[in-house]
MARBA-3410 file (N, C-alpha, C, O; in Angstrom, 1 decimal):
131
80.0,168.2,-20.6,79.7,169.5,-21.0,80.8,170.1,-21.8,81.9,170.2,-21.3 ~ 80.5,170.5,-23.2,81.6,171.5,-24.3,81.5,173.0,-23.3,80.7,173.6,-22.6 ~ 82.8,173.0,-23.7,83.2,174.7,-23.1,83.3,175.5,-24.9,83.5,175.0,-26.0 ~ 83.0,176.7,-24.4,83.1,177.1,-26.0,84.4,176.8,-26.8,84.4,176.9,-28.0 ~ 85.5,176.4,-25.9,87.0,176.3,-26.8,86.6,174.9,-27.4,87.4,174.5,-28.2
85.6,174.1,-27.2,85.5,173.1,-27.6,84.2,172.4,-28.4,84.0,171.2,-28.5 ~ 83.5,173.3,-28.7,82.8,173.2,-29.8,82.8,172.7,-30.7,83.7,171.8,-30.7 ~ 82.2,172.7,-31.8,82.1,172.2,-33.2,82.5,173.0,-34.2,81.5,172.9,-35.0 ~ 83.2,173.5,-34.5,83.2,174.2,-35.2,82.8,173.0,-37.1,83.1,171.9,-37.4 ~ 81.6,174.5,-37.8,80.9,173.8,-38.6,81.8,173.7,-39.8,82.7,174.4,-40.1
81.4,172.5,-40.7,82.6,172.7,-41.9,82.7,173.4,-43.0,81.7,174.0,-43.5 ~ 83.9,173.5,-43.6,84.3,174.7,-44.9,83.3,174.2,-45.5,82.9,173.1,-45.5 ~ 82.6,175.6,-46.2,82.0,175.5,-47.5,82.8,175.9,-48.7,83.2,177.1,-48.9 ~ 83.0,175.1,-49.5,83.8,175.2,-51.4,83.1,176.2,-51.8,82.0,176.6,-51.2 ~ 83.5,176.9,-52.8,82.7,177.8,-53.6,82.4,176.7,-54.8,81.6,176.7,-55.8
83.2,176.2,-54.4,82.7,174.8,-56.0,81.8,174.0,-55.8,81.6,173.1,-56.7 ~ 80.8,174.1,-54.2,80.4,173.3,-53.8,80.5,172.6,-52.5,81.5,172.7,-51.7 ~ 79.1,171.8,-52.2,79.5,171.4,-50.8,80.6,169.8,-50.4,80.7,168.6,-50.6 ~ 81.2,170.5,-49.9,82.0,169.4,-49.4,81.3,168.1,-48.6,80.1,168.0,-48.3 ~ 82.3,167.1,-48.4,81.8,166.0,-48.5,81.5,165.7,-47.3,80.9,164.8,-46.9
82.2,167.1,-46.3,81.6,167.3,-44.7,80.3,168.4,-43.9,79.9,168.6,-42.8 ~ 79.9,168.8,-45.5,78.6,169.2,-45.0,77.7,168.8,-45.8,77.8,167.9,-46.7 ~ 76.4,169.6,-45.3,75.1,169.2,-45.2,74.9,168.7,-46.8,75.8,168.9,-47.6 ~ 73.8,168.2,-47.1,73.1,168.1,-48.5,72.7,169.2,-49.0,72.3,169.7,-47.9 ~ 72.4,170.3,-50.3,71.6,171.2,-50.2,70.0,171.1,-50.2,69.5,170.3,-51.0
69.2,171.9,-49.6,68.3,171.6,-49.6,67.3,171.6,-50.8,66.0,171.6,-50.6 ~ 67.9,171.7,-52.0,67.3,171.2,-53.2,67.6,170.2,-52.9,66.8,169.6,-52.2 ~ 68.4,169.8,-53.2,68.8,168.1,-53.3,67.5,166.9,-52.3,67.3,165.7,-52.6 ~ 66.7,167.6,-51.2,66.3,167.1,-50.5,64.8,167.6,-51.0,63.9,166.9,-50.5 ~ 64.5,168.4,-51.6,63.5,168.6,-52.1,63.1,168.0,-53.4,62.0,167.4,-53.6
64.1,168.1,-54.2,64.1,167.3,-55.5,64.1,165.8,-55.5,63.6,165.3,-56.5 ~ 64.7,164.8,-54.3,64.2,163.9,-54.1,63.0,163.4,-53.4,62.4,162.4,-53.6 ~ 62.7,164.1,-52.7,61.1,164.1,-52.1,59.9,164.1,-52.9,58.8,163.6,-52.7 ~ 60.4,165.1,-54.0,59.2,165.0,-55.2,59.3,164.1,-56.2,58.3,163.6,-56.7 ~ 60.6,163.7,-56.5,60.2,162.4,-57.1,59.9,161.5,-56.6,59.0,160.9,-57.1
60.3,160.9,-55.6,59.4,159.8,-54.8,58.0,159.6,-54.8,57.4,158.5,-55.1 ~ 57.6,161.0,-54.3,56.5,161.3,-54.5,55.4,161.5,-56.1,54.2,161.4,-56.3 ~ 56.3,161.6,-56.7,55.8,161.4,-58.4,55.9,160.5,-58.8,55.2,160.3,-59.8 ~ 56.8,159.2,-58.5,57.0,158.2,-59.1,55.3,157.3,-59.3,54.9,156.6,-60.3 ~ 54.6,157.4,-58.0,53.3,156.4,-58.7,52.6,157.4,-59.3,51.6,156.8,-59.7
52.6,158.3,-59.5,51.9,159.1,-60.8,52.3,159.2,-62.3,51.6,159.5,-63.3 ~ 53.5,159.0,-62.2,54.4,159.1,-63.4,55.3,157.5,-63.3,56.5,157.6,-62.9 ~ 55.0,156.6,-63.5,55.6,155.3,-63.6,57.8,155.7,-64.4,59.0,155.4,-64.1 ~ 57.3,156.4,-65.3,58.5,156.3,-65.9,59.4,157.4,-64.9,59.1,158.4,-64.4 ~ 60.5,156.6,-64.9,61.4,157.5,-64.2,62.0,158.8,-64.6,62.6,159.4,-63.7
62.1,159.2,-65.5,62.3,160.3,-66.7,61.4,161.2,-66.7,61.8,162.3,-66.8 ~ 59.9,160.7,-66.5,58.5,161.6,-66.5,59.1,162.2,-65.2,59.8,163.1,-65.3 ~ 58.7,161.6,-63.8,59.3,161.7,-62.7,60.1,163.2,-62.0,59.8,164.2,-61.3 ~ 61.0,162.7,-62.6,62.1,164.0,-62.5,61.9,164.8,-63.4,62.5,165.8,-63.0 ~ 61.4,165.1,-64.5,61.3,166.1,-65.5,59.6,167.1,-64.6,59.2,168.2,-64.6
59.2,166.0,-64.2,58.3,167.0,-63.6,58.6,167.7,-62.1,58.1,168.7,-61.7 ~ 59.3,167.0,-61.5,60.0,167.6,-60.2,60.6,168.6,-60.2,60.6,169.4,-59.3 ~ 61.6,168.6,-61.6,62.8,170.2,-61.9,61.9,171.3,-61.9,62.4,172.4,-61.7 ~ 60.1,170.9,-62.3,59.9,172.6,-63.0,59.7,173.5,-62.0,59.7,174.7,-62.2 ~ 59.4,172.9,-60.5,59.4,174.1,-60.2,60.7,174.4,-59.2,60.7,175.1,-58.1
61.5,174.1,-59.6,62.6,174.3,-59.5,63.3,174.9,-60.3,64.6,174.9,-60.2 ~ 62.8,175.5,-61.2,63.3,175.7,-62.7,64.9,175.1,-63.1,66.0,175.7,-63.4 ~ 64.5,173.7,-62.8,66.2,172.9,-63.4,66.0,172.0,-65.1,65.1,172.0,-66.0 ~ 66.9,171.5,-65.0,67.2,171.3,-66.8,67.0,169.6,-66.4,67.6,169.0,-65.5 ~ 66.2,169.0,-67.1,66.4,167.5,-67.4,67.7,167.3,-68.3,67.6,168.1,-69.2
69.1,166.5,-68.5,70.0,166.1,-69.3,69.3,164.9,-70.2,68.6,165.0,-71.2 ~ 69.7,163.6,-69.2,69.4,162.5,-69.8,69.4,161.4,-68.7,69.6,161.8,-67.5 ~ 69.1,160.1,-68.8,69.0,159.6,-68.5,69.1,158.0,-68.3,68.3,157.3,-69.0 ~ 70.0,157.1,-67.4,70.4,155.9,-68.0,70.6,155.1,-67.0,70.8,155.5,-65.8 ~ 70.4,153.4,-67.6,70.3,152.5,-66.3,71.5,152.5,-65.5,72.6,152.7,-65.9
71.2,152.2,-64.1,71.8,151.9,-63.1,71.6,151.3,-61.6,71.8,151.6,-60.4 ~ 71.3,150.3,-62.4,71.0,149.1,-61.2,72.6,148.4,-60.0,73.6,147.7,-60.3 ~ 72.5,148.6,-59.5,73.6,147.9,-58.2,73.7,146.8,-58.0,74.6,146.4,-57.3 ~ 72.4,145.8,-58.8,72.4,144.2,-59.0,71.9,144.3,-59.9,71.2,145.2,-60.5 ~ 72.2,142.6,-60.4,71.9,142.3,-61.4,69.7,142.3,-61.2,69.0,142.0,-60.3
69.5,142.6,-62.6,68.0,142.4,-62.8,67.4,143.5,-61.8,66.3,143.3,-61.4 ~ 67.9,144.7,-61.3,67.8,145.6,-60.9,67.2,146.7,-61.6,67.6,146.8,-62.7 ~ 66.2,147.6,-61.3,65.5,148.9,-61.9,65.7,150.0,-61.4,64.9,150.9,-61.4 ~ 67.1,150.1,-60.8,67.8,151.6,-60.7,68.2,152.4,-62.1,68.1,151.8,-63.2 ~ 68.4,153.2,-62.0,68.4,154.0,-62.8,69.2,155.6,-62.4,69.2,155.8,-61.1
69.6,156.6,-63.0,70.7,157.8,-63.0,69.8,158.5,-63.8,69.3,158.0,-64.8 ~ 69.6,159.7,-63.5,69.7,161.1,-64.8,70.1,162.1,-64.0,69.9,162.4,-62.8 ~ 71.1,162.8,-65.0,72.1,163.9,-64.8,70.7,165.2,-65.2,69.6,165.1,-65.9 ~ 71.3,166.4,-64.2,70.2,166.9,-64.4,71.0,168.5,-64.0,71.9,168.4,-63.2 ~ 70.6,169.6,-64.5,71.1,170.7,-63.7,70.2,171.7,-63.1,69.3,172.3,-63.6
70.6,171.8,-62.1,69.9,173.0,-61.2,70.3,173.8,-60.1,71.0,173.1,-59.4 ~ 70.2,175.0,-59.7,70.7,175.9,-58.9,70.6,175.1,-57.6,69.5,174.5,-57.3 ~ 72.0,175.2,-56.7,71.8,174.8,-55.5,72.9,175.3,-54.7,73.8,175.9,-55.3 ~ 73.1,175.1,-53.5,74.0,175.4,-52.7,74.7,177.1,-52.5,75.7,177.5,-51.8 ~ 73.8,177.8,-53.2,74.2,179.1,-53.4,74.3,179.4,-54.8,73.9,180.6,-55.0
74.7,178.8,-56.0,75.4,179.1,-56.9,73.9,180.1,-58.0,72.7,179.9,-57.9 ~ 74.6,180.8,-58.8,73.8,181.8,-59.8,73.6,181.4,-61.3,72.9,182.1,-62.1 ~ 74.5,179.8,-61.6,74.0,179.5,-62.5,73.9,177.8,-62.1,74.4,177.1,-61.2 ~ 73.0,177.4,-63.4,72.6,176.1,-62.8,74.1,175.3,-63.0,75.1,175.6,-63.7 ~ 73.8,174.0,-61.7,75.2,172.9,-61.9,74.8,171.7,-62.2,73.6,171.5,-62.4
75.5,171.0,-62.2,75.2,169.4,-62.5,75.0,168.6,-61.5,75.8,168.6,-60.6 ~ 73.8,167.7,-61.4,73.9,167.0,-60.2,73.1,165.7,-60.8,72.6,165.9,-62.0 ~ 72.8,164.3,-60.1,72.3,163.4,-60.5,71.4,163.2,-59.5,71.4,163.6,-58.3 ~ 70.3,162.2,-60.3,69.0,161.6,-59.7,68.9,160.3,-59.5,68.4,159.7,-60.5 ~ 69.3,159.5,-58.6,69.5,158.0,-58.8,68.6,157.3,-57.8,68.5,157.3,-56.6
67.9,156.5,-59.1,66.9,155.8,-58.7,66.9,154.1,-57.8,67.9,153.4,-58.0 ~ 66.3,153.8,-57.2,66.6,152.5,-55.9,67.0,151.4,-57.0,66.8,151.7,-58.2 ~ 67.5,150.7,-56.7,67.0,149.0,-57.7,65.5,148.5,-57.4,65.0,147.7,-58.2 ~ 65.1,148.8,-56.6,63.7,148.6,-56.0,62.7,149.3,-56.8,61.5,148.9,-56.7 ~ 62.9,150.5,-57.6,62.4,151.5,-58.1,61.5,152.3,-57.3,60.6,153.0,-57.8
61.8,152.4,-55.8,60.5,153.0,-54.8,61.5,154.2,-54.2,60.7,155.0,-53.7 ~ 63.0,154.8,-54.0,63.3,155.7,-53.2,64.4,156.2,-54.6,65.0,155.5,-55.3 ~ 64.5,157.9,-54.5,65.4,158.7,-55.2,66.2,159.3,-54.4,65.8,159.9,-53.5 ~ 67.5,159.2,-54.7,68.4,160.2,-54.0,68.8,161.1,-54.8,68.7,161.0,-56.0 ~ 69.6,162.5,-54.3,70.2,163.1,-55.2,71.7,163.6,-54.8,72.1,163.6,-53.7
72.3,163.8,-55.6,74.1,163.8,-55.6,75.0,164.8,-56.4,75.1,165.0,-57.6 ~ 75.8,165.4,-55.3,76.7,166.4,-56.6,77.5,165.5,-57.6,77.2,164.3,-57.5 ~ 78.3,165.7,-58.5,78.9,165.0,-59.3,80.5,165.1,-58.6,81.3,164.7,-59.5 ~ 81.0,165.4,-57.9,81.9,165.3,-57.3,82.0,164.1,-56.2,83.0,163.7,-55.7 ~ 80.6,163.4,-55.9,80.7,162.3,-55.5,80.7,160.9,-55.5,80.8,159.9,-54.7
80.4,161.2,-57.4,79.9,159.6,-58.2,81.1,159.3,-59.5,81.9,159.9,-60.2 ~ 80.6,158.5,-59.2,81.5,157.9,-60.7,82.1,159.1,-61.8,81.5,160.0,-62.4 ~ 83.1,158.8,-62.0,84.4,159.7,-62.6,83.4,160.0,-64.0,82.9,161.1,-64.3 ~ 83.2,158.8,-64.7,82.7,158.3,-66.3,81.7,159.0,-66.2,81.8,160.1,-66.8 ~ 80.4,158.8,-65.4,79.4,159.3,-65.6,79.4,161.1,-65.3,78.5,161.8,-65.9
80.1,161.7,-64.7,80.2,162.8,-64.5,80.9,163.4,-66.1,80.4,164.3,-66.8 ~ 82.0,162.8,-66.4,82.4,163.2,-67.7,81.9,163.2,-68.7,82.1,164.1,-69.5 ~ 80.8,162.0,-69.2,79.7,162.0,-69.7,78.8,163.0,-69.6,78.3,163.4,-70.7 ~ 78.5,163.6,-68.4,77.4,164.6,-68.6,78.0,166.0,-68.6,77.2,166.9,-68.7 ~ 79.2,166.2,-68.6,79.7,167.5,-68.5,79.8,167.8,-70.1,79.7,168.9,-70.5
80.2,166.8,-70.9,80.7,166.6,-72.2,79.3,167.3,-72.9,79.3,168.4,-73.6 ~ 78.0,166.3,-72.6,76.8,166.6,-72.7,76.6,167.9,-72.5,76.4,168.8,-73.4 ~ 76.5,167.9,-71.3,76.1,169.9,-71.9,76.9,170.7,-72.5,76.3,171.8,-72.8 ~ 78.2,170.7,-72.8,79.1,171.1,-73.7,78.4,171.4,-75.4,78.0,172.4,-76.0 ~ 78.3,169.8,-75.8,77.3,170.1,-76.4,76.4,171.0,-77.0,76.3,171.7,-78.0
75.6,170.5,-75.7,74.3,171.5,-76.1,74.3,173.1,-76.1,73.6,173.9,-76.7 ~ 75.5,173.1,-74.9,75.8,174.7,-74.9,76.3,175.2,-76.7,75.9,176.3,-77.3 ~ 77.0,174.4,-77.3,77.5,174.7,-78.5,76.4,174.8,-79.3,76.1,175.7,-80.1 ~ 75.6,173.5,-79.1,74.5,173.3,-80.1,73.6,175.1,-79.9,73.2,175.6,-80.9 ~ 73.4,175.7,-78.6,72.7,176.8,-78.5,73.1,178.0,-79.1,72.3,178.9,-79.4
74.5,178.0,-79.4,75.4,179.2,-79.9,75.3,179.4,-80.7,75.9,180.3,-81.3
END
């Protein structure tokens, strides 16, 4: 039996984001449930998630292979949408199985250095291109 001096105390939340000791946000868990769920309706994985962001009102980026083995049908798209608290949209990724049947989703503080700089570059970009 915990006595209250011995509890749990629950983990820091970042203002930059959730740390790597808490929860998922629950976009993140909704946004992969719908594409899952969209993928046998929408075959392409791109269709997929572009239709899952809308009612989420998030931004499709882009999107590129990434398989974990060889002859693999995983796949990545960087994508932005409000989560975790924040007031404007952030960057997060959609990465598809090699199996092509299960999506997860991920802050960019958790994945590959390259691809995060890639997509930050990217909306740089486009923010320019909008100016």
């Amino acid at each position: 039996m915990q006595t209250s001096s011995q509890a749990a105390l629950p983990a820091p939340v970042s203002i930059n984001g959730p740390s790597p000791h808490t929860p998922e946000p629950i976009e993140f868990t909704e946004l992969a449930l719908t594409v899952d769920l969209l993928l046998e309706s929408h075959p392409v994985f791109s269709d997929a998630v572009k239709a899952a962001l809308l009612p989420l009102g998030g931004e499709f980026l882009f999107d590129l292979p990434h398989a974990e083995k060889p002859g693999g049908k995983g796949r990545v798209a960087a994508v932005r949408i409000r989560y975790a608290g924040a007031q404007d949209a952030r960057l997060a990724f959609v990465f598809l199985s090699d199996d092509a049947m299960d999506a997860r989703v991920s802050p960019p503080d958790r994945e590959l250095d390259h691809l995060k700089s890639f997509a930050e570059s990217f909306v740089g970009v486009l923010e320019k291109i909008a100016d």
